[in-house]
C-alpha positions as CSV (number, residue, x, y, z in Angstrom):
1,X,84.2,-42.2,-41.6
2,X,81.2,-42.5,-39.6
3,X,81.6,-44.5,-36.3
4,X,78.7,-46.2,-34.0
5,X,78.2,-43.4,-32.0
6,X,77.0,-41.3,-35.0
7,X,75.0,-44.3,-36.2
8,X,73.3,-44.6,-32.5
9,X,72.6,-41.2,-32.2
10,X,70.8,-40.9,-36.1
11,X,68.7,-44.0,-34.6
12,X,67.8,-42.3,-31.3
13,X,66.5,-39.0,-33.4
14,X,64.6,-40.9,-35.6
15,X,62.8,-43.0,-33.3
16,X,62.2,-39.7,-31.2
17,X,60.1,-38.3,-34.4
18,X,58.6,-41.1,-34.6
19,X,57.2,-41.2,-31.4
20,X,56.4,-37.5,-31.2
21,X,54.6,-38.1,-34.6
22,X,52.1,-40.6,-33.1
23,X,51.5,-38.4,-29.8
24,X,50.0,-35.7,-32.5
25,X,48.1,-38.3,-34.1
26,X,46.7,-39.9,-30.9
27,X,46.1,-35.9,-29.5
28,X,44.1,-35.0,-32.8
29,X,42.4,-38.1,-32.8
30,X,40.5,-37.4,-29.2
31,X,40.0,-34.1,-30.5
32,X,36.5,-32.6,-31.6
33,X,35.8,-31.7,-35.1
34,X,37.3,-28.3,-36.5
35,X,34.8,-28.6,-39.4
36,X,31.0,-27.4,-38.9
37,X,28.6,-27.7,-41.7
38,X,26.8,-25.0,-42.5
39,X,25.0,-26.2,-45.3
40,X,24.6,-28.4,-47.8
41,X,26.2,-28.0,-51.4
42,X,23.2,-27.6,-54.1
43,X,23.3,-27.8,-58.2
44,X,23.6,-24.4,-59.6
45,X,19.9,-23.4,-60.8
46,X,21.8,-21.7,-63.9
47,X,25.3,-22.3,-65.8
48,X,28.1,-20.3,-65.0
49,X,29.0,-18.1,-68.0
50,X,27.3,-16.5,-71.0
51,X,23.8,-18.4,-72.0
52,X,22.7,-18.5,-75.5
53,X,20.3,-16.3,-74.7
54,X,22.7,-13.6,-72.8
55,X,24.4,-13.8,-76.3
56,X,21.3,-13.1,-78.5
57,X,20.0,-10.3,-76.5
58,X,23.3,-8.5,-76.6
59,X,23.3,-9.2,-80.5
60,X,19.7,-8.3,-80.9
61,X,21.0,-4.5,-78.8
62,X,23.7,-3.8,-80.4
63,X,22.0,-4.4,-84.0
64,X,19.1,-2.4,-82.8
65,X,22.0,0.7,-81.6
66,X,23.9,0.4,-83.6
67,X,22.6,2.7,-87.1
68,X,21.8,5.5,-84.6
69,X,25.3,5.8,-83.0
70,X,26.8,5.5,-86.5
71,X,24.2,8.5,-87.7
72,X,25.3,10.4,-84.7
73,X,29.2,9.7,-85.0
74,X,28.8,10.4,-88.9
75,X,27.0,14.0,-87.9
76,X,29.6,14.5,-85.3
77,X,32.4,13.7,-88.0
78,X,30.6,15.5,-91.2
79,X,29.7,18.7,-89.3
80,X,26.1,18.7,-90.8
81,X,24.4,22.1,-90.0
82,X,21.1,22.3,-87.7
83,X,20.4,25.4,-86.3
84,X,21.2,29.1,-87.4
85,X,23.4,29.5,-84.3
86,X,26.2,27.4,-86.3
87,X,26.3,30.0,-89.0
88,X,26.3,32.6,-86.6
89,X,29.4,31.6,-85.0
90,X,30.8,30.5,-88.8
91,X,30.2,33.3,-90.5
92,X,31.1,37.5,-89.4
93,X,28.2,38.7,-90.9
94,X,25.3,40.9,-89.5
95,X,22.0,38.7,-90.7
96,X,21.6,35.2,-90.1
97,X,18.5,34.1,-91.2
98,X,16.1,30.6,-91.2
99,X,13.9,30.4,-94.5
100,X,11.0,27.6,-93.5
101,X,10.7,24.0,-95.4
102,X,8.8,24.5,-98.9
103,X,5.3,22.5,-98.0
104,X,4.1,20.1,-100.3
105,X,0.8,19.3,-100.7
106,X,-0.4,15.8,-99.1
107,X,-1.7,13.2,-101.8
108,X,-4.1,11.5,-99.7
109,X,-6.7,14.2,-98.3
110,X,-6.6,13.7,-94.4
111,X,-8.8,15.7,-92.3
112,X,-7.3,19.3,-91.6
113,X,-4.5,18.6,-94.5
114,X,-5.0,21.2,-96.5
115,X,-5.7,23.7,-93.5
116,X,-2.5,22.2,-92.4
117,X,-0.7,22.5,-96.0
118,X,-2.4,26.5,-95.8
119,X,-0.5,27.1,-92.5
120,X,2.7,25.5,-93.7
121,X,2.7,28.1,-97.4
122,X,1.9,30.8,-95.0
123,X,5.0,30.1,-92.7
124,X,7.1,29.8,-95.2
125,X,6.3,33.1,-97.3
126,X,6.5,34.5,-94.0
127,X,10.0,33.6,-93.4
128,X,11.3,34.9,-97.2
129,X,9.3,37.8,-96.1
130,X,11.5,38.2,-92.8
131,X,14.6,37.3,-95.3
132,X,13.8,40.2,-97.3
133,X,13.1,43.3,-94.8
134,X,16.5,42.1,-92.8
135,X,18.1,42.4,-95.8
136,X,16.4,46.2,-97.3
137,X,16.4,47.5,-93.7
138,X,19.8,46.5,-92.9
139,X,21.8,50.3,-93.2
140,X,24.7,49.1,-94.4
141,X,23.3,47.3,-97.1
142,X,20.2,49.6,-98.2
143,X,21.9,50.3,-101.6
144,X,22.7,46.5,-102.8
145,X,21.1,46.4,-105.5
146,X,22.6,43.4,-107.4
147,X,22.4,40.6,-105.0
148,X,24.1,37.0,-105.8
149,X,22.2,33.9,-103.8
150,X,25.2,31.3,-103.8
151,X,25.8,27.7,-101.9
152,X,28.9,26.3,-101.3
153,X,27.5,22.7,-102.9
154,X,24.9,21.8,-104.9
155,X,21.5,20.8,-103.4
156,X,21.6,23.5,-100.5
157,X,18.2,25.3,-101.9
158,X,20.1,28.1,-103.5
159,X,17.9,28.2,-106.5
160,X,14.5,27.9,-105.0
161,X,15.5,30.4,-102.4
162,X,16.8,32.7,-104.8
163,X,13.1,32.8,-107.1
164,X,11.3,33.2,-103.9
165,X,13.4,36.0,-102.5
166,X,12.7,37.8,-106.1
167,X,9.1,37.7,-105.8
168,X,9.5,38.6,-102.5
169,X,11.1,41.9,-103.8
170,X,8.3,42.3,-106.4
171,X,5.3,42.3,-104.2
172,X,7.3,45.7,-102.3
173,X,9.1,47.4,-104.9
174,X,8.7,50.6,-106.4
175,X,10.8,49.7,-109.7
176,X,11.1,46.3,-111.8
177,X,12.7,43.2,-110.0
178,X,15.0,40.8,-112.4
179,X,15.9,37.1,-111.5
180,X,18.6,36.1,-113.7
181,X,19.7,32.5,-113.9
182,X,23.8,32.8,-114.0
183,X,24.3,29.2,-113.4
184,X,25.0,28.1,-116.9
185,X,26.5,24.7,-115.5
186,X,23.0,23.2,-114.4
187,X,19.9,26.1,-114.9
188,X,16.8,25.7,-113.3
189,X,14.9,29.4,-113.2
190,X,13.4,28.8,-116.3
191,X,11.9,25.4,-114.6
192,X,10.6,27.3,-111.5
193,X,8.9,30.4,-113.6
194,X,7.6,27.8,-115.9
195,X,9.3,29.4,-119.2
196,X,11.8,28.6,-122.0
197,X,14.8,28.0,-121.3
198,X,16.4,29.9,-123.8
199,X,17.9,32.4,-125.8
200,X,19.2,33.6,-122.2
201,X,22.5,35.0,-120.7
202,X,24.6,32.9,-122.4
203,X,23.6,33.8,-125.6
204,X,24.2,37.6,-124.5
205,X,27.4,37.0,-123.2
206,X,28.2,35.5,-126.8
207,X,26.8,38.5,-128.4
208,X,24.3,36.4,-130.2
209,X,21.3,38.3,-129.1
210,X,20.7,41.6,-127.2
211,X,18.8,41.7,-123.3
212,X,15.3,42.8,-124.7
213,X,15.3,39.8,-126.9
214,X,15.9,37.4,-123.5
215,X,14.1,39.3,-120.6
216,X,11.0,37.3,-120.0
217,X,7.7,39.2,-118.6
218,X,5.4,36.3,-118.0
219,X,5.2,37.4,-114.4
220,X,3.6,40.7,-114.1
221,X,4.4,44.3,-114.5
222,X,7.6,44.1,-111.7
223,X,8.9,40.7,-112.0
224,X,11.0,39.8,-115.0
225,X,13.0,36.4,-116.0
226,X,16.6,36.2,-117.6
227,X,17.0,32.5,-118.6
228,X,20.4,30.8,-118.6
229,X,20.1,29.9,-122.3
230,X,22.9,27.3,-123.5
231,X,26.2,27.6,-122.9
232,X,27.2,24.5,-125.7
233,X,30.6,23.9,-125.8
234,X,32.1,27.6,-124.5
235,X,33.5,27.4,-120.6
236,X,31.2,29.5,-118.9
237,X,33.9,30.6,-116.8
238,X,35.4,31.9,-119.8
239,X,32.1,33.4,-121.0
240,X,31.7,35.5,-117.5
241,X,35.7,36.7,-117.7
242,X,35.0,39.2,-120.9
243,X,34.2,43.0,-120.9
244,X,30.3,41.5,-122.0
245,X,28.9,40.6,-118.5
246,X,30.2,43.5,-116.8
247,X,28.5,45.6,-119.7
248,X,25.6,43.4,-118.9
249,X,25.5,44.0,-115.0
250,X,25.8,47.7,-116.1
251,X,22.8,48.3,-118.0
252,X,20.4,45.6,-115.7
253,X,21.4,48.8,-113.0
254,X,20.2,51.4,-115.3
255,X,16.6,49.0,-115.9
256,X,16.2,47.5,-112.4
257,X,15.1,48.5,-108.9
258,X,16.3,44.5,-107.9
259,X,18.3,42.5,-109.9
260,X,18.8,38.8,-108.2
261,X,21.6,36.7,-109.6
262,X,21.7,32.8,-109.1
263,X,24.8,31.2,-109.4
264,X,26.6,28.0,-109.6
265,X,27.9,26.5,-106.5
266,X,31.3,28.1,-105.2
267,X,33.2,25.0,-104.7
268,X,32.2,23.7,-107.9
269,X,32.6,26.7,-110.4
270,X,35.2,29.2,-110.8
271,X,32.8,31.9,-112.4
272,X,30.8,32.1,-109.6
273,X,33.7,34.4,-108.2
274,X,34.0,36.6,-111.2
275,X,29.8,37.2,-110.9
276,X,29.9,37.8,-107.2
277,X,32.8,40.9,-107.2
278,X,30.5,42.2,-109.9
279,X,27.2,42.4,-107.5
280,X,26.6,44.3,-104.5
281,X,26.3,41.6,-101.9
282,X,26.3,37.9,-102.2
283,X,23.8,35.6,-99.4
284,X,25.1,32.9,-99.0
285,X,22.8,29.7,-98.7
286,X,22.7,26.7,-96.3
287,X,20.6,23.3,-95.8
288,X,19.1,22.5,-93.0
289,X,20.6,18.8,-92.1
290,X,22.3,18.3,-95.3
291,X,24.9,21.5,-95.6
292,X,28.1,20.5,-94.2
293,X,29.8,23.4,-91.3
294,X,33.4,22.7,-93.3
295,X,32.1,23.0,-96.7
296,X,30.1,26.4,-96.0
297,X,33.3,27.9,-94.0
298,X,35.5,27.0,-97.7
299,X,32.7,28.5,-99.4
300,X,32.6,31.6,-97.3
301,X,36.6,32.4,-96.9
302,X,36.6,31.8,-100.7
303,X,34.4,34.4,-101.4
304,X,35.9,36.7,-98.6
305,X,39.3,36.1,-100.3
306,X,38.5,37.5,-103.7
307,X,37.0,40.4,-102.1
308,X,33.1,39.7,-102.5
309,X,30.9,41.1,-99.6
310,X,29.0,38.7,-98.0
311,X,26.0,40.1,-96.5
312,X,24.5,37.4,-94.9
313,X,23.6,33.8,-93.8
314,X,20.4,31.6,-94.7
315,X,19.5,28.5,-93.2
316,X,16.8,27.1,-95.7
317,X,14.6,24.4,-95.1
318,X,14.6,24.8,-91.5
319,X,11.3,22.5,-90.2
320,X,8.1,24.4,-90.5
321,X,7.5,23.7,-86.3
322,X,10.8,24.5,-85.1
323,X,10.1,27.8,-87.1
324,X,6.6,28.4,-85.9
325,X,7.9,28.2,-82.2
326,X,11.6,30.0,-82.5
327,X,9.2,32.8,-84.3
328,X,6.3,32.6,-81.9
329,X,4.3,31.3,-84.8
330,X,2.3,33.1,-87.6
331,X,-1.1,32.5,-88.7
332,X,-2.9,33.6,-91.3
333,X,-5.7,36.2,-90.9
């Protein structure tokens, strides 16, 4: 129980707050300011935040970057092939060549077009040309005499590559030079030498006709044309497994100083192997910016697997200028 002394001395410490309270109010009160101004608040010129037009121009940039860093991530990811150097370090083989970009001839004549188109024909022979003497000079591989041009996919320039390297043999040759089209899955020599497409291999291989009643010899004295003719409804990978083709491959030896084989793609036909172990040397054929790294290295160990000797690398189609310069350019005389 509280008594009056308690309550008296609660009173006195109150009122002594108290009074101390108002000394610091009268004290502050006499005092100067604390608070200088320095200078007067002003309306922001511009909102704090993104504008409308912070948000457009970043829409309008990334729209704009967009395609090129998804073309550059989807190169990156794809492994598409640019340079000979990549099949160099993909491939152990000894010639790693670039075949130019086949010119086309412009539709609207422009002045210096057709010197232009002249230059680009030139460059190009040229570079089958460079194909060819790696590939006769080359010790090791002076006495292949069948030689398979294959692609891991279709579209890689195989075909084309194949009928120019052909005529590229004709124009030095001593002997007769054979192209024969051994891709009975899609055949396209008879559309590049401009003749029928048939009776052809796949008639031979049938033993519906002989090879004198297929060879073509619309070319010249040196360059001669096997067609694919029509496979119909026989597998052509059961057409290539009998004792016929390697009777075939046989006698073209006995006939030809050159015999060039083009086949279907590796990955996408099982005979391709059986006519590569029966040639001397398979090249083996890539797209400039189309060809992908991954699908040319499954090619390449598929074809190394069955025991087929790969004796080089092309890069076809490489751009006529970046040819010209690697190559110090060549001009016609």
């Amino acid at each position: 129980m509280r008594t009056a002394a308690d309550v008296l001395r609660n009173v006195e410490e109150v009122r002594q707050k108290i009074f101390e309270r108002r000394e610091q109010l009268q004290i502050e009160g006499r005092a100067e300011s604390q608070v200088a101004l320095l200078d007067p608040a002003t309306k922001p010129r511009f909102p704090e935040g993104t504008t409308l037009v912070k948000k457009l121009a970043a829409v309008g940039i990334g729209t704009f970057a967009f395609p090129f860093i998804a073309l550059i991530g989807w190169n990156l990811l794809h492994g598409r092939v640019f340079d000979r150097q990549q099949l160099e370090h993909g491939f152990d083989v000894r010639i790693v060549s670039e075949v130019a970009a086949l010119p086309t001839r412009p539709l609207i004549p422009r002045p210096g077009g057709e010197r232009a188109y002249q230059l680009q024909s030139h460059l190009f022979e040229e570079s089958v040309n460079s194909l060819r003497t790696a590939l006769s000079v080359d010790e090791r591989h002076e006495d292949c005499q069948v030689l398979v041009v294959a692609s891991a996919v279709s579209g890689e320039g195989k075909t084309n590559l194949a009928s120019q390297l052909a005529m590229s043999f004709s124009h030095v040759a001593t002997g007769k030079v054979i192209i024969v089209d051994g891709d009975l899955r899609a055949p396209s020599i008879h559309e590049m030498f401009d003749v029928k497409p048939g009776p052809g291999l796949a008639e031979v291989l049938r033993g519906e006709c002989t090879i004198d009643d297929v060879v073509l010899m619309d070319w010249g004295d040196k360059l001669f044309v096997i067609p694919a003719g029509s496979a119909g409804n026989t597998s052509p990978a059961h057409l290539f497994s009998g004792r016929r083709f390697r009777d075939f491959v046989a006698e073209l030896r006995t006939r030809y100083e050159k015999i060039i084989i083009d086949v279907a793609p590796v990955l996408c036909a099982s005979e391709t192997l059986i006519i590569a172990k029966q040639a001397d040397g398979v090249v083996m054929c890539a797209l400039h910016d189309y060809s992908r790294s991954a699908q040319i290295k499954q090619g390449y160990d598929r074809l190394v697997g069955a025991g087929v000797k790969v004796v080089g690398a092309v890069l076809n189609g490489a751009p006529v200028r970046k040819y010209s310069y690697s190559y110090r350019g060549y001009a016609p005389s």
